[in-house]
N, C-alpha and C positions, 0 to 999 in steps of 0.2 A: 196380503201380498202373495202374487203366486210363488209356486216352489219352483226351481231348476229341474228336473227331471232327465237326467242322461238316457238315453236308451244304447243300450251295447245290442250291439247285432255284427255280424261277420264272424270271426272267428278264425282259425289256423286249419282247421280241417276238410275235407269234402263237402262237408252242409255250409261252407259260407253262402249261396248263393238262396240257400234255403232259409239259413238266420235272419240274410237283408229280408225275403219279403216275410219272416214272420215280424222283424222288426219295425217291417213298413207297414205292418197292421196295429201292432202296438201305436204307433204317431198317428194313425189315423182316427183309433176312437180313444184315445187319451185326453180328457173333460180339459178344454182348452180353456176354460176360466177357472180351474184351478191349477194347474202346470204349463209351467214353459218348457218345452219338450225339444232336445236337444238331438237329433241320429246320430250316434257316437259309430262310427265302423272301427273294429277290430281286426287289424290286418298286420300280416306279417312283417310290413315295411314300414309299419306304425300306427296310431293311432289317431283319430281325426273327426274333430268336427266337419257333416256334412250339410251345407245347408241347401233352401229349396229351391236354387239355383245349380246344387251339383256343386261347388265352390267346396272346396278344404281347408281345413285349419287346423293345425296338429292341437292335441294337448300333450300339456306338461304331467308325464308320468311322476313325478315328485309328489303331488299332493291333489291329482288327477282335475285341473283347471284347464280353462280355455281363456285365449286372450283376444277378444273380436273388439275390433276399433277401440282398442286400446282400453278396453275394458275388462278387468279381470273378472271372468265367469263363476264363479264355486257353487255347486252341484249338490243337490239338498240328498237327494237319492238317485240311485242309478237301478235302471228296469234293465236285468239281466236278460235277453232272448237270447243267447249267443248261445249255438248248438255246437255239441262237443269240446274240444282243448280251445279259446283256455277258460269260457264260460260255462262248463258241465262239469270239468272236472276237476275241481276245488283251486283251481290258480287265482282265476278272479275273485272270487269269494273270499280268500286269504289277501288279496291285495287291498278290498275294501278292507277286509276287518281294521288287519295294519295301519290305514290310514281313518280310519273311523269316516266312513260313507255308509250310509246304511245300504243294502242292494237286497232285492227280491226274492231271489232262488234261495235256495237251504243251503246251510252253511257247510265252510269250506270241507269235512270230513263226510257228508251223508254225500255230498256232491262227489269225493275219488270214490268213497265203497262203490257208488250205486253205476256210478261210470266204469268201474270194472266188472264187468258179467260175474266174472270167475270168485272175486272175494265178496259181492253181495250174495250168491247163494250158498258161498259157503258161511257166511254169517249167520243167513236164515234155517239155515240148515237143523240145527241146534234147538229151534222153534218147532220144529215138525210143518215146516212149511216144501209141500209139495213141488219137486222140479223133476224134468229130466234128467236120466242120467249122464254123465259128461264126462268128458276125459281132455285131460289139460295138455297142452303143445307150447313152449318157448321157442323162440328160434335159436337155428341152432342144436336142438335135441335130435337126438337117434328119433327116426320118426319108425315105426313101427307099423304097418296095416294091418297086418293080422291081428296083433293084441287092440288097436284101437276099434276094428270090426267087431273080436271080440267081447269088448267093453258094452259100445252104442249101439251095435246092429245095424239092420240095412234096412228104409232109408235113414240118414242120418243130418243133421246140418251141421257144418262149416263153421265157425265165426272169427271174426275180428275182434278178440277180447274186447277194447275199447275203441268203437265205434258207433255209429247213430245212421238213421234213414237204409239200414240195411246194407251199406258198401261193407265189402269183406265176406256177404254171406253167401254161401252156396247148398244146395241142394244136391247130396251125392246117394244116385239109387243104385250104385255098383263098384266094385274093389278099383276099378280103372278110375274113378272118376275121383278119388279119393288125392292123391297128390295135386293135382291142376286147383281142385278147391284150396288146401293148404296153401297152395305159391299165391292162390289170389285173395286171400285171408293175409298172409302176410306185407302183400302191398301198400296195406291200412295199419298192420297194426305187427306188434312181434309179440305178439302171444297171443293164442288160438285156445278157443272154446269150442268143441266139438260135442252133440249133442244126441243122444238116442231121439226118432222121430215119436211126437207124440198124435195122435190122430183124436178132432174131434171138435168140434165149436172153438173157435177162436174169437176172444175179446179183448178189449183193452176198456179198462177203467180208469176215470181220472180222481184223485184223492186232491181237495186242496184246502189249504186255511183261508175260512172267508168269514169274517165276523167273529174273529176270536174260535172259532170253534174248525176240526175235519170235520171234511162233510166228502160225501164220496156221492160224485155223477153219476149220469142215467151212463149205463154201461152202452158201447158201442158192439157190436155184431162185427165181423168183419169176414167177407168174404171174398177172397183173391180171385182172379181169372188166371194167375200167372202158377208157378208151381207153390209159393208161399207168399207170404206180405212183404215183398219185394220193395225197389224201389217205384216202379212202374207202377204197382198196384196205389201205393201212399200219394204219390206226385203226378201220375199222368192219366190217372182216372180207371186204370186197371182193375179196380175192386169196387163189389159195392161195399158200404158202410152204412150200416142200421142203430140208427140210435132213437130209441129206446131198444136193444137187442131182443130177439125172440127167443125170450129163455122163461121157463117156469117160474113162479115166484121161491121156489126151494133153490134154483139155481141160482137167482139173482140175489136171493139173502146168500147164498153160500160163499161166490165173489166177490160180493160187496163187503161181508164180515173178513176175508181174508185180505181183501186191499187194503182195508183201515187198520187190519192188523201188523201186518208191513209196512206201511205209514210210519205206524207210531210207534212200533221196536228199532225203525231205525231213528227216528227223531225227527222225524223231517216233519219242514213247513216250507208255504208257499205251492206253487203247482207240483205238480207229479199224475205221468200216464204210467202204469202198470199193463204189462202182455198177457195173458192168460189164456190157457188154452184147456177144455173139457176134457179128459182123458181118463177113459173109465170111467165116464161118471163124475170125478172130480177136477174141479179148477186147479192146474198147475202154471207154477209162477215162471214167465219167459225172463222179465226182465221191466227192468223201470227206469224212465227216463224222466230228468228232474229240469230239464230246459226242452219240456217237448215243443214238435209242433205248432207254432201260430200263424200259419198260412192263411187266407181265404179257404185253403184246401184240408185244413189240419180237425186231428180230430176233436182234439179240447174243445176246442170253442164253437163246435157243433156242440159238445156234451153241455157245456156251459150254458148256451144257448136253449136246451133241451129243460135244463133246470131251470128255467125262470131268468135268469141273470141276463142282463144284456154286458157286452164287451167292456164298455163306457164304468158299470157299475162291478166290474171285477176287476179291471185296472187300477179306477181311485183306490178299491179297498184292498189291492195288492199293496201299493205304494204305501199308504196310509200303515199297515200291518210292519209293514218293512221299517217306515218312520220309527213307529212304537215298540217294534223288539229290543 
């Protein structure tokens, strides 16, 4: 008998628009003779079966069901794509647990760490795992230029503690440009991650559980045209992106041992891209995203793609994995 399969896509944040189509790639190559595949949208004014007419039908957040022609739905697993609040940052994932549904992304505590910038490096930290240096902003705090210049130096980035697709981030290469970034940093989020710049090959690696085992992808290259990996570079073609990236095999063993090694200090399973950037020589850790990307345009699933897997054969064995935890 097939399974139910929800897919959550939409979300409360900036990337709804971005979750639907990674969502509408999940239903697309999801083995339709074994799941019945549900587009669940995640929206602020509720919750809803969509089907492929566009038609709505709320579910019952009680015990997360759908009742279509008068049939009650219940939901074997639910494929999390929902980028940012409240599918990245441990809501969802605390809601399945509570109700006992199994769902794909990592659970509900690797999901807020890794969602907030600012408390996953400093967890990592501890490991001697390499990052920028940073200086922390709440709002609300005496904001200070001088001492945060002289923290980070010039250039510096901007951030939206807990944000995704880059909204909140700015590129400040002078003392002026320093508050305009903050106010737009705080539009997304009220606490700011500011960042020494680091100069030097930029990659993103994807770690994921597939077969019982991590297994870490062909690393992607990435090269912006815009001032960093913006939104424009990720989404509107602005960048190229090289995967298999053009790094020596000492640098490619050197990020690929350091993403599995952040993987698995933090405990995570299911997908995960990690940012990394060469600096001096060494790979340091931007940041990681545990509902990244699954666009047509997204990086995973080129790396996926890259390693042998087809989408079809990483979906079932995501679901299946999710089943059996």
């Amino acid at each position: 008998m097939k399974k139910n399969i929800a897919i959550l896509m939409g979300g409360y944040s900036s990337e709804f628009e971005i979750s639907i189509l990674s969502g509408n790639v999940v239903y697309k190559h999801l083995d339709k003779d074994l799941y019945h595949p549900f587009r669940i949208h995640i929206t602020k004014n509720g919750w809803f079966y969509v089907d492929d007419k566009d038609q709505k039908y709320p579910i019952d957040k009680n015990d997360f069901s759908l009742l279509l022609n008068g049939t009650k739905i219940i939901f074997d697993a639910a494929f999390n794509i929902v980028h940012g609040t409240p599918g990245e940052d441990g809501l969802l994932q605390a809601y399945f647990e509570l109700i006992g549904i199994p769902q794909t992304a990592c659970d509900f505590y690797q999901a807020a760490l890794t969602f907030n910038k600012r408390d996953c490096i400093s967890v990592l930290q501890p490991y001697g795992i390499p990052a920028a240096t940073n200086y922390f902003l709440n709002k609300g705090d005496n904001i200070d230029p001088r001492a945060i210049l002289d923290t980070v130096g010039l250039p510096c980035f901007v951030k939206a503690n807990k944000a995704g697709s880059s909204y909140g981030v700015s590129k400040v290469k002078t003392e002026i440009e320093l508050l305009p970034a903050i106010d737009t940093a705080y539009k997304e989020d009220d606490e700011i991650i500011i960042e020494s710049f680091l100069s030097g090959t930029e990659v993103s690696v994807g770690v994921i559980t597939y077969k019982g085992k991590d297994i870490v992808l062909p690393i992607t290259e990435i090269i912006s045209e815009n001032e960093f990996f913006d939104y424009e570079a990720k989404y509107l073609g602005k960048s190229q992106e090289i995967t298999p990236a053009r790094l020596s095999e000492e640098d490619t063993k050197k990020v690929k041992d350091l993403a599995l090694k952040i993987y698995q200090i933090l405990k995570m399973r299911g997908f995960s891209r990690s940012e990394f950037i060469f600096h001096n020589g060494e790979p340091h850790f931007i940041e990681m995203n545990t509902n990244p990307g699954f666009s047509e345009a997204s990086i995973l699933p080129q790396q996926v793609i890259a390693a042998g897997i087809s989408l079809k054969e990483l979906l079932t064995n995501t679901i299946e994995e999710c089943m059996a935890y």
